[in-house]
C-alpha positions in Angstrom: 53.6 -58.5 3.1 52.1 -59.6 0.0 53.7 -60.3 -3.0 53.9 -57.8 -5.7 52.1 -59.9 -8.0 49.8 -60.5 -5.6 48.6 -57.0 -5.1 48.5 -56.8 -8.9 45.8 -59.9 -9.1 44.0 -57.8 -6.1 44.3 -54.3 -8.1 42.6 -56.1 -11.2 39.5 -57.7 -9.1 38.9 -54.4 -7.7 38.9 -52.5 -10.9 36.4 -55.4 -12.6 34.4 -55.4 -9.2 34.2 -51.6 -9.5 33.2 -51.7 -13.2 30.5 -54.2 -11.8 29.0 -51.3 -9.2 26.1 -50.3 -11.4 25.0 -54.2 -11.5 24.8 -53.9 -7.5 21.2 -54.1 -5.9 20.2 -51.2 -4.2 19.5 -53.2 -1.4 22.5 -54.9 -0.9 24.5 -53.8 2.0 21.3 -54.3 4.0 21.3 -57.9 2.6 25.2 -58.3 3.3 24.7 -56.8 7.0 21.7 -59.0 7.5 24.9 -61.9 6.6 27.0 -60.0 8.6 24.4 -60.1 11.8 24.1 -64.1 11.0 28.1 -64.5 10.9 28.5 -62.7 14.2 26.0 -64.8 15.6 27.7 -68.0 14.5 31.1 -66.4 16.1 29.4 -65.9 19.1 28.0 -69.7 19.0 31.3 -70.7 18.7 33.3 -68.4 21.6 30.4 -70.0 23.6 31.1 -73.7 23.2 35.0 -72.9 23.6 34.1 -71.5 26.8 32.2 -74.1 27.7 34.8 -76.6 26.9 37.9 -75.1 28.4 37.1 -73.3 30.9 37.3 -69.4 29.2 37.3 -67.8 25.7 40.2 -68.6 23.3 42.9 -65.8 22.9 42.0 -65.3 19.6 38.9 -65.8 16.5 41.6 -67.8 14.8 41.3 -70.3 18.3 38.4 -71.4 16.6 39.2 -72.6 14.0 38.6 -75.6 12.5 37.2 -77.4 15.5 34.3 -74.9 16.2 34.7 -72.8 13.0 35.6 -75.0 10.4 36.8 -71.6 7.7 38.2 -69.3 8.6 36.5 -67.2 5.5 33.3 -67.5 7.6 34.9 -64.5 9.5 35.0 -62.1 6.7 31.7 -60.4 5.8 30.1 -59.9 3.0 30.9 -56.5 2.3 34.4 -56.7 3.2 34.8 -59.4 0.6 33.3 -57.2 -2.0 34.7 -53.6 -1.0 37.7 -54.2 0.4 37.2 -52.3 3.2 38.1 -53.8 6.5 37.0 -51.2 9.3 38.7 -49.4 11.8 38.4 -52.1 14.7 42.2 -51.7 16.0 42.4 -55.1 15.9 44.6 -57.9 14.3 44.5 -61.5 14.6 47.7 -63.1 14.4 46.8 -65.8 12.0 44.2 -64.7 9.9 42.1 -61.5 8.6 38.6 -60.7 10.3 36.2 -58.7 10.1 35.0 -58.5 13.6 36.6 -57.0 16.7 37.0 -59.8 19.2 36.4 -58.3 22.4 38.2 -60.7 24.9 41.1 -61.0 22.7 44.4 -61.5 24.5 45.9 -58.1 22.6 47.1 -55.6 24.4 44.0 -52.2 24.4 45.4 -49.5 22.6 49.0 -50.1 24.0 48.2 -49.7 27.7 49.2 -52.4 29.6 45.8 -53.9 30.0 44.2 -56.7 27.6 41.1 -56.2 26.2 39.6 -59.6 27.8 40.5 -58.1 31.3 39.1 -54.9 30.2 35.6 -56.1 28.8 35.5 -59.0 32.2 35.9 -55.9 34.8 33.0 -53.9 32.7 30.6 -56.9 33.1 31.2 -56.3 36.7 29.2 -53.4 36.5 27.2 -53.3 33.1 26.7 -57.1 33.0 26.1 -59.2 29.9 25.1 -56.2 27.8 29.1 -55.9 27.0 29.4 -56.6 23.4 31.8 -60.2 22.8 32.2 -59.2 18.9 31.4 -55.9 17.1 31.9 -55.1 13.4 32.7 -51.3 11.8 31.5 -52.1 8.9 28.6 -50.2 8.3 27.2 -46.4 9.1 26.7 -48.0 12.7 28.7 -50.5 14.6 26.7 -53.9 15.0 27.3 -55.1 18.8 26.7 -58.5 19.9 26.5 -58.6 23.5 27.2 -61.6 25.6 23.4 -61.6 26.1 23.3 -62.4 22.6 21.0 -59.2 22.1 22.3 -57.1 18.8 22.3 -53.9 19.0 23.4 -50.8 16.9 25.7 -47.9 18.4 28.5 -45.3 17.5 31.9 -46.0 18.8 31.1 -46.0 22.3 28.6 -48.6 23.2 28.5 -47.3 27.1 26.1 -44.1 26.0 24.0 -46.2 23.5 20.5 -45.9 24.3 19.9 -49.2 22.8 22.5 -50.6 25.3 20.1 -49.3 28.3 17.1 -50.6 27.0 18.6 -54.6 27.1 20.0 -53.1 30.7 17.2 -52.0 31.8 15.6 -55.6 30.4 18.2 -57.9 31.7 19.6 -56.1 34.7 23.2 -54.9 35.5 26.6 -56.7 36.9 27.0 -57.0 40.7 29.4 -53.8 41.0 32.8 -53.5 40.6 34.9 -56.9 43.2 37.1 -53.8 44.4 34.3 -51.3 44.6 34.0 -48.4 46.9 30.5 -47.4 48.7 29.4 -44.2 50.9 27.0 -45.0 53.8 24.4 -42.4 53.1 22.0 -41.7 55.5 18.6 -40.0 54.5 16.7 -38.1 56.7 13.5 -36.1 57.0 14.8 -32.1 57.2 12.3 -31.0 59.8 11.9 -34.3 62.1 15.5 -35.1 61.7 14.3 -39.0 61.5 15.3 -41.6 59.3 13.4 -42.2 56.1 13.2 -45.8 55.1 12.7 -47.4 51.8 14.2 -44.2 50.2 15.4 -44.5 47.0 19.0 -43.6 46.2 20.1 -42.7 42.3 24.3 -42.7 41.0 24.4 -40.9 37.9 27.5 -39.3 36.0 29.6 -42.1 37.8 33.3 -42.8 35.3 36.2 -45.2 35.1 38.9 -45.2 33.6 37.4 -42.4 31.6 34.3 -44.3 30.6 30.9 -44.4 31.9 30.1 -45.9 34.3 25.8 -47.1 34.2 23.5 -45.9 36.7 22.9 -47.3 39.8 19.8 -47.7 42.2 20.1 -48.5 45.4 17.1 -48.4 48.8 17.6 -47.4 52.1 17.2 -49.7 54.7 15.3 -49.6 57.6 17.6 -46.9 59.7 17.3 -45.0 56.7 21.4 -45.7 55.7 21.7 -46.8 51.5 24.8 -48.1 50.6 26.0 -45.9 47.5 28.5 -47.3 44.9 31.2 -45.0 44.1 33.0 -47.5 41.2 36.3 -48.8 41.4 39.4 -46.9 43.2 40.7 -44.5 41.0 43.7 -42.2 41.0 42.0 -39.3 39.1 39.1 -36.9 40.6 36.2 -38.5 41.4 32.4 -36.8 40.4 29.3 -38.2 40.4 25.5 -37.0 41.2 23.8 -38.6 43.9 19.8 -38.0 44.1 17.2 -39.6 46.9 13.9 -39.8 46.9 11.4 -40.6 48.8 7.0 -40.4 48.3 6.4 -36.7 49.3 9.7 -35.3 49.6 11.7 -32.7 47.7 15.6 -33.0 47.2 18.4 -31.3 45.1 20.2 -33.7 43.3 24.0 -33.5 45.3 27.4 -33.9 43.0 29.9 -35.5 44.9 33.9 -34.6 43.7 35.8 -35.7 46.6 38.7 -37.9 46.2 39.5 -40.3 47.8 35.5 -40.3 48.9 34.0 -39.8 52.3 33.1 -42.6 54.3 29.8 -41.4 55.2 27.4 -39.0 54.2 23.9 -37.6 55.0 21.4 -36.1 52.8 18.3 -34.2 53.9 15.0 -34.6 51.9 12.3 -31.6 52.7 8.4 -32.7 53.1 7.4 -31.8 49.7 3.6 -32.1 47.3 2.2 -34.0 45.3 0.7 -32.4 41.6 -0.9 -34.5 38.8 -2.6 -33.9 35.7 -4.2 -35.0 32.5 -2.9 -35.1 28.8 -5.7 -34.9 26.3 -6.4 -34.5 22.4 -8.2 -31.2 21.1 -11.7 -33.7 21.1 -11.3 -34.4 24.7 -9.7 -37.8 24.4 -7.2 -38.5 27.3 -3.7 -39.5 25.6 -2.3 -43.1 27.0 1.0 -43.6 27.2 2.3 -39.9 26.7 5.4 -39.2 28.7 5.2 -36.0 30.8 8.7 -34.8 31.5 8.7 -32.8 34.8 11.3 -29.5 35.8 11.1 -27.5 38.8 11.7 -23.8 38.1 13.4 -21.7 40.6 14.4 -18.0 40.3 18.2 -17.2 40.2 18.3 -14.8 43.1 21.8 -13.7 41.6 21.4 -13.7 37.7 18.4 -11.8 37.2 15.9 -13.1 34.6 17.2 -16.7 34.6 16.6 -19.9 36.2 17.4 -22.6 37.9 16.0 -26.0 36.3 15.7 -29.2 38.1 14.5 -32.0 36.8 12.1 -34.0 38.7 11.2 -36.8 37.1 9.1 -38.7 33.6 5.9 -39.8 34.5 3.8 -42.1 32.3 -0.1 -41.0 31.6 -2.3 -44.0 32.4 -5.3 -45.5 30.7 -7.4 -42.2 31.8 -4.5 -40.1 30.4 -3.7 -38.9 33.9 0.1 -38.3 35.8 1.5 -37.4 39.0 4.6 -36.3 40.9 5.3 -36.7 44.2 8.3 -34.9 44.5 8.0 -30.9 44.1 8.7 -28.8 47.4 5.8 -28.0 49.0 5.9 -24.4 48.0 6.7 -24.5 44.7 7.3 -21.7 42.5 7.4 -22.9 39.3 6.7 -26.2 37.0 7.4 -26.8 33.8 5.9 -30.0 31.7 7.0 -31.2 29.1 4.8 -33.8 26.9 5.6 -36.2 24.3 3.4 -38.8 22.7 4.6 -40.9 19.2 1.0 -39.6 17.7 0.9 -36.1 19.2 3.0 -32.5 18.8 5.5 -31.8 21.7 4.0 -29.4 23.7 5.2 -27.4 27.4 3.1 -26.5 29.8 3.7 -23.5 32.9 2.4 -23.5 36.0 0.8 -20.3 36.6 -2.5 -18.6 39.0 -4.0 -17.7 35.8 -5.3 -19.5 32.9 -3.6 -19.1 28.9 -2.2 -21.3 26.6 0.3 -23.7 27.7 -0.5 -22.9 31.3 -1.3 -25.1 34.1 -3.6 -23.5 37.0 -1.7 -24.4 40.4 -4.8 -25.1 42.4 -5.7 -27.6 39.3 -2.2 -29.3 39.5 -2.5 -29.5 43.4 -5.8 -31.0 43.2 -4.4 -33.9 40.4 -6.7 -32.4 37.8 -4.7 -29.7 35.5 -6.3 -30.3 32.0 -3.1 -30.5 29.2 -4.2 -30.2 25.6 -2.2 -31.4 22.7 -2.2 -31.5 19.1 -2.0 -34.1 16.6 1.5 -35.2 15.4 2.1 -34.0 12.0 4.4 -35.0 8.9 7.1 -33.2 6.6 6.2 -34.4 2.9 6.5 -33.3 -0.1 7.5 -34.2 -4.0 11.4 -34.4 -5.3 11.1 -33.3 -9.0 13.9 -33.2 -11.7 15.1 -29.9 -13.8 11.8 -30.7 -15.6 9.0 -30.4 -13.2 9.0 -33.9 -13.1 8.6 -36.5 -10.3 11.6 -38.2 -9.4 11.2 -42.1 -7.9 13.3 -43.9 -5.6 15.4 -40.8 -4.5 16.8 -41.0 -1.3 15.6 -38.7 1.3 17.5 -37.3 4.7 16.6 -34.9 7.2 18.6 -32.9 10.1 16.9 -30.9 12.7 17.8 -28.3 14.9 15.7 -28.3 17.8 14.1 -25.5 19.1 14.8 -24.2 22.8 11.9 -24.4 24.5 10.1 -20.9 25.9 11.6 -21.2 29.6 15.3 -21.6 28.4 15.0 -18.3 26.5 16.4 -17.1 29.4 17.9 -20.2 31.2 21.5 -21.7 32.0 20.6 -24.9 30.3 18.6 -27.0 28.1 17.8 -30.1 30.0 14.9 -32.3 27.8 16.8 -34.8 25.7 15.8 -34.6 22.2 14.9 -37.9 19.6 17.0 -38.8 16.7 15.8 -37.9 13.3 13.8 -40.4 11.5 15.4 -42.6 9.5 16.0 -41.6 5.3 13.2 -42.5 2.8 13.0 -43.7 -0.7 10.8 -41.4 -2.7 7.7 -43.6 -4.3 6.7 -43.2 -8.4 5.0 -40.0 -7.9 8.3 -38.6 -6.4 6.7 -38.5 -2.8 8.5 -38.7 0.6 6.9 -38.3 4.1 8.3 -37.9 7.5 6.5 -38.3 11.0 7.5 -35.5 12.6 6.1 -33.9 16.2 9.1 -31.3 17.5 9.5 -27.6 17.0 12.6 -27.7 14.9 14.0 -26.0 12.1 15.4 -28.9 9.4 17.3 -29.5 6.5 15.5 -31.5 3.5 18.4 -33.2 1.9 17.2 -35.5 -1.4 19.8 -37.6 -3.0 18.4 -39.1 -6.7 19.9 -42.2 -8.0 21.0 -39.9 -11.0 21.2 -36.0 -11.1 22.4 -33.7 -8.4 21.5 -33.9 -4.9 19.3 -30.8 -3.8 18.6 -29.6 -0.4 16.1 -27.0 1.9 15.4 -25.4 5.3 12.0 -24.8 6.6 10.6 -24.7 10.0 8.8 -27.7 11.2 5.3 -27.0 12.4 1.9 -29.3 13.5 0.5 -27.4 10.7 3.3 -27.1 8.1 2.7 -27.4 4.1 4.2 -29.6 2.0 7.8 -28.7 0.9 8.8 -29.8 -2.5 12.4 -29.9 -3.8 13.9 -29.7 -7.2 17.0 -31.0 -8.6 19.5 -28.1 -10.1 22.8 -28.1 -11.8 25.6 -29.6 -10.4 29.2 -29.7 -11.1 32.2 -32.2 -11.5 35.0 -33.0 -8.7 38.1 -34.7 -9.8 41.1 -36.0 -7.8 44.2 -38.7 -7.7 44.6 -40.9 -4.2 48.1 -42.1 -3.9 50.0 -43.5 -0.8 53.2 -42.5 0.6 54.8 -44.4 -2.1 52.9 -42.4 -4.9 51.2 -45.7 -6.1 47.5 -45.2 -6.8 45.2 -46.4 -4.2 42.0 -47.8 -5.6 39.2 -48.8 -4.1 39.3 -45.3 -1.6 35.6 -44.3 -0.5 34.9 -40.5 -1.2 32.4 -39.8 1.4 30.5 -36.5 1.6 30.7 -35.0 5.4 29.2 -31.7 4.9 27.2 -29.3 2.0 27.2 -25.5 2.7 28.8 -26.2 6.3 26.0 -28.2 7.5 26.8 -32.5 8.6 25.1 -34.7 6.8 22.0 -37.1 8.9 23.7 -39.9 6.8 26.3 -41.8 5.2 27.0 -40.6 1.8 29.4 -42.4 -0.1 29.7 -40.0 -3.6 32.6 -41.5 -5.4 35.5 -44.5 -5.2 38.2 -44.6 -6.5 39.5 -46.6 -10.0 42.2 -49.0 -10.4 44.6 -46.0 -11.3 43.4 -43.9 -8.3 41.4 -41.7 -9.9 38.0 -40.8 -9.2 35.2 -38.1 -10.2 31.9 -36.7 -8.6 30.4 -35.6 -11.7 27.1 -34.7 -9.7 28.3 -32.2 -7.1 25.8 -29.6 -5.8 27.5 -25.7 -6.2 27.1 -25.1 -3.0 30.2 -25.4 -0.6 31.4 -29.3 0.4 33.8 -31.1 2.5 34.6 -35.0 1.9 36.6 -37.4 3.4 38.6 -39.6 1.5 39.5 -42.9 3.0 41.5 -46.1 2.2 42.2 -49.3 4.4 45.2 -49.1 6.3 45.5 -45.4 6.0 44.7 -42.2 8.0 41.8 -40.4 6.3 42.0 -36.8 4.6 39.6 -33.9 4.4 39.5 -31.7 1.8 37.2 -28.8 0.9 36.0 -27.0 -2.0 34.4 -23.7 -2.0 30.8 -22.5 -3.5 30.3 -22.0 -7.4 28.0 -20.2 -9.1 28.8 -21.9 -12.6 27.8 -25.5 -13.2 30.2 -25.7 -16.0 33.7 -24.6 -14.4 36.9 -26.4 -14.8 38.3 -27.8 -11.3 41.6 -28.7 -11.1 41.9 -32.8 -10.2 42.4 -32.8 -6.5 46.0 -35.0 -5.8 45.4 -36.8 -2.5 48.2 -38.6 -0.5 47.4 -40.7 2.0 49.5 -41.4 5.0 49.8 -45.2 6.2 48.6 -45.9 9.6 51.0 -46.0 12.5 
């Protein structure tokens, strides 16, 4: 605990650090997580040679120091230092503060009975060195450091990052689990009944523990039997998705829920075709590189007017813009393509006997030669102006899209083409312009945040030939409130962060207010439309609190009193 005088000398910093925000670069948090990035590099540097010298990593950062670490402020970032704020990592270290979550610390995981060190060394059984050895919550994302010493960028759970698969796919994956369990699967030809080796053998959907698990690949052998990897031994029910393939054959992927698991296991792979195509631009230009996203289409003999979707595969158009797939069944009754190119509109195609828009002929796509056509990618741009008409600069700029379904799932079970992230926010130029690549059907929210004024927002429908959408700034209004603890004693230095405006989440981050040394603080630029903030504090559970739509700029809000519970 600290002393009371203490927290007095810490109140006053962060009231004078506070009356300092204004004097804060814009671009500072990317400069302090840029020292962040170095810092947990340094960290990891340092876990390394400890390693290396005894034999396995220290119990705790504060092991480190002063022999490999010689301050132990060199584990406080930055923006800690300067905000206060510490992150929610669940971790403490028993000597010192940190600002990074050690992940083969000898403290006990969430109060189960395991460590995270054993935790994180059974996951590099299967994931490998992707598993991060330090993260920090610091910022909008959590920065990862894997034992690769690749950094990458994720939300809480690093297992579904995209970015994690990427280095996995680049760097490989762990062995498999020491205590792992397999299936002998054998795959066969459906009509000859023989053995079909070389096949390929895909474990998808595969948990532990109640986190994913990657994917594995594994190949037949020559009798046509692929060892499959189940995971580890597990007392809850066991599902998974197994899928083989094989050049010219068609196959269902098969989810597999027994528990405990089968010892063998056959799967029977029908003699299938073989369709191709090519993706060009409206001049006849083929288009290198697009991916072509592949769904066979099956009528639902018992729901009438719906589908069943299986996906087949992504295929890569080479230098002649052409594709191919190998693994449709041989009397097909329906394809569905989906493209998607960085520099061209997102497009489906249909197979069909006759010839439209967005339709692929089937004697084309048999023959390899079914002509795709796609347009340009476009952009969303416009001007942010002020009450005035005029432009505003350096506003920030946020989008959120709703993607459209695409014409098949009108009447299907599911949706099953991923979609992209937004793009990232914007800074509006001098002349108050913003621009967005953009190449997806989608309806999306504008939002445009000025450095002064009242953020404004708008919804339009995202089209390859859409006009410029320009937004300007209204009236806003002012929200006041009082953060206390349980013990009624202001809280300063809470964030006041905006979650969501007329019930829609916001793309981004958006810290609106903080607190003063007497707890207080004041939104004076709140849009009229109805908001919901959280208000958060280190050490304390976070609150959520709501205020409905106003049609007059000028009304008098009551000042919102806050109490914030302590953290168990």
């Amino acid at each position: 605990m600290h002393r009371f005088t203490t927290l007095l000398i810490l109140f006053s910093a962060l009231a004078l650090s506070l009356c300092r925000a204004a004097e804060v670069p814009a671009d500072l948090e990317e400069q302090e997580k840029e020292q962040t990035i170095a810092q947990m590099r340094k960290v990891s540097d340092a876990l390394r040679a400890f390693k290396k010298d005894r034999g396995q990593y220290p119990d705790y950062l504060s092991d480190l120091v002063p022999r490999y670490i010689p301050d132990a402020d060199a584990m406080l970032s930055p923006t800690e230092k300067r905000t206060g704020r510490h992150g929610d990592n669940s971790q403490t270290d028993p000597k010192f503060r940190t600002s990074f979550c050690y992940e083969f610390s000898a403290q006990k995981f969430n109060q189960s009975s395991r460590t995270f060190r054993e935790i994180k060394e059974q996951q590099m059984e299967e994931f490998g060195q992707v598993v991060p050895i330090v993260r920090c919550f610091l910022f909008g994302h959590v920065l990862n450091l894997s034992c690769s010493g690749d950094l990458f960028e994720s939300l809480l759970y690093w297992e579904i990052a995209p970015e994690a698969k990427v280095i996995m796919d680049r760097i490989g994956l762990g062995p498999g689990f020491k205590d792992g369990e397999f299936t002998a699967l054998s795959v066969v030809d459906s009509e000859k009944h023989t053995p079909l080796a070389g096949a390929e053998v895909r474990v998808t959907a595969r948990m532990y523990r109640g986190l994913p698990l990657p994917d594995r690949i594994v190949r037949a052998g020559a009798d046509g039997v692929a060892q499959v990897p189940l995971g580890a031994p597990t007392a809850g029910e066991r599902k998974l998705t197994v899928t083989a393939h094989q050049p010219g054959y068609f196959g269902l992927p098969q989810a597999w829920e027994n528990d405990p698991p089968k010892k063998t296991a056959t799967i029977e792979l029908e003699p299938g075709a073989i369709v191709g195509g090519i993706v060009k631009l409206p001049d006849g230009k083929p288009l290198v590189g697009a991916e072509v996203t592949l769904l066979h289409m099956k009528a639902d003999l018992q729901n009438q007017g719906q589908f069943i979707e299986t996906p087949l595969t992504t295929e890569i158009t080479d230098a002649e813009g052409r594709w191919k797939c190998d693994r449709l069944p041989r009397n097909f009754t329906g394809l569905a393509a989906h493209v998607s190119h960085t520099s061209a509109w997102t497009a489906w195609f249909y197979s069909s006997n006759e010839t439209g828009h967005g339709r692929m002929l089937r004697k084309d796509l048999l023959a390899s030669s079914a002509e795709l056509f796609v347009e340009p990618a476009a952009t969303i741009h416009g001007t942010i102006l002020d009450a005035d008409g005029k432009p505003v600069a350096g506003a920030e700029v946020a989008m959120r899209a709703i993607w459209k379904r695409p014409p098949h799932t009108l009447l299907s079970k599911s949706v099953t083409v991923k979609t992209r992230p937004p793009p990232a926010p914007v800074k509006t130029d001098a002349a108050g312009l913003y621009s967005f690549p953009w190449r997806d059907d989608a309806t999306v929210t504008i939002f445009a945040f000025p450095e002064k004024g009242t953020p404004t927002r708008t919804k339009t429908e995202a089209t390859a030939d859409m006009k410029p959408e320009n937004l300007q700034l209204g009236p806003g209004r002012s929200i006041t409130g009082n953060v206390t603890g349980d013990d009624g004693k202001p809280l300063p230095g809470a964030e006041v962060v905006l979650m969501t405006w007329d019930n829609q989440l916001l793309p981004v981050k958006k810290t609106v207010a903080r607190t003063d040394a007497s707890g207080d603080f004041a939104w004076s630029t709140a849009p009229l439309e109805a908001v919901s903030f959280s208000i958060r504090a280190e050490g304390h559970l976070n609150h959520t609190h709501s205020i409905g739509e106003s049609s007059d700029p000028e009304e008098k809000l009551p000042k919102i009193p806050v109490k914030l519970r302590k953290r168990p």
